[in-house]
N, C-alpha and C positions, 0 to 999 in steps of 0.2 A: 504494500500500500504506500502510495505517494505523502509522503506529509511536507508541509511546510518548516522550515528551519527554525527554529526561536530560541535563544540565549543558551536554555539551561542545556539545551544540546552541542555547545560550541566546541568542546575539546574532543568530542566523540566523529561533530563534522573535519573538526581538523585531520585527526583522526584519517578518516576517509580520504580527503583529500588530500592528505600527503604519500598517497599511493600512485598519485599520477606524478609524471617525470617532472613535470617543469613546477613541481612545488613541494621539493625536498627542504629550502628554508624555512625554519620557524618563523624568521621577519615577515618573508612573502607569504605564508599561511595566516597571519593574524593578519596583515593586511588586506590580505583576501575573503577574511570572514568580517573584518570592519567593514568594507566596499558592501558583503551581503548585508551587514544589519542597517548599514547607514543609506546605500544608496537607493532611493524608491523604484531604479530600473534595476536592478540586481535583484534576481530571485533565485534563492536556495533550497532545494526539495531533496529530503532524507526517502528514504525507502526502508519502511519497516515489514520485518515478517515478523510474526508472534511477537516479542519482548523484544529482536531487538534489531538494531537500526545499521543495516550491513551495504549501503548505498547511498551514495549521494549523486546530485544533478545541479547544475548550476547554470541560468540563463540569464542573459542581459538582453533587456528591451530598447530598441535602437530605433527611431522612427517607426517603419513599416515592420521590423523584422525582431525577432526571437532568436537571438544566439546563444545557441548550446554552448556553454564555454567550458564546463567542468564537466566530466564524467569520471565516477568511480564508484569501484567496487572494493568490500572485504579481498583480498586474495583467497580466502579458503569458502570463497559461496563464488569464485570465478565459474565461467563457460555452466551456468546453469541458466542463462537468460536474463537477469537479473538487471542488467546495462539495457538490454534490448527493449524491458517492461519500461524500465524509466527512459527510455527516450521517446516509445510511445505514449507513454500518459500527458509526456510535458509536451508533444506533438498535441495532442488530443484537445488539451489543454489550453495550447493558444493557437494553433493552426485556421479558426474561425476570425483569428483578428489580425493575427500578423503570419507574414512567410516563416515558417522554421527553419533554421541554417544553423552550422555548426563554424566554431573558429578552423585555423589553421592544426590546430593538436587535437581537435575533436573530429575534425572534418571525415576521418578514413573512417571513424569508427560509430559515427552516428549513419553515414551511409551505408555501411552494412547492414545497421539496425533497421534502417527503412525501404530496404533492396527488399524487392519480393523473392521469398525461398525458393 
């Protein structure tokens, strides 16, 4: 299940996202989770099953468009689809209002997600 980010979750999102490459620094992780809490175009969306919260998704609203900026996953809930659910939902989610698009470090891997099998 999709959920929205909110404080008391922060070091569990850090957490998460410090499994993607380009945010091995602690500086640029709390940067990255201030930009989520402060900025009103930065949305951050956890992905919980049962108890607990092994996904994270991160997209910035840009004029017209929805960029997928963050994707991650636990390493030990990898290749069960998990990435795939949450780029559908946040697809789902705003694709009625804005284009979805991924960055540059997202880009290979949300189009797989949305490639038909």
């Amino acid at each position: 299940m999709l959920i929205r980010f909110k404080k008391s979750f922060e070091k569990i999102a850090m957490g998460l996202l410090s499994f993607m490459p380009e945010s091995k620094d602690v500086k640029k992780l709390q940067d990255i989770i201030k930009e989520y809490e402060n900025n009103e175009n930065w949305h951050l969306y956890l992905w919980k099953e049962g108890e607990d919260i092994i996904g994270a998704v991160g997209v910035r609203v840009s004029d017209e468009k929805a960029i997928i900026q963050h994707v991650s996953v636990n390493p030990s809930h990898r290749n069960n689809g998990i990435g795939k659910k949450m780029v559908h939902r946040v697809t789902e989610k705003y694709e009625s209002t804005y284009e979805v698009c991924a960055t540059g470090d997202t880009g290979t891997f949300v189009e797989k997600c949305t490639s038909p099998d």
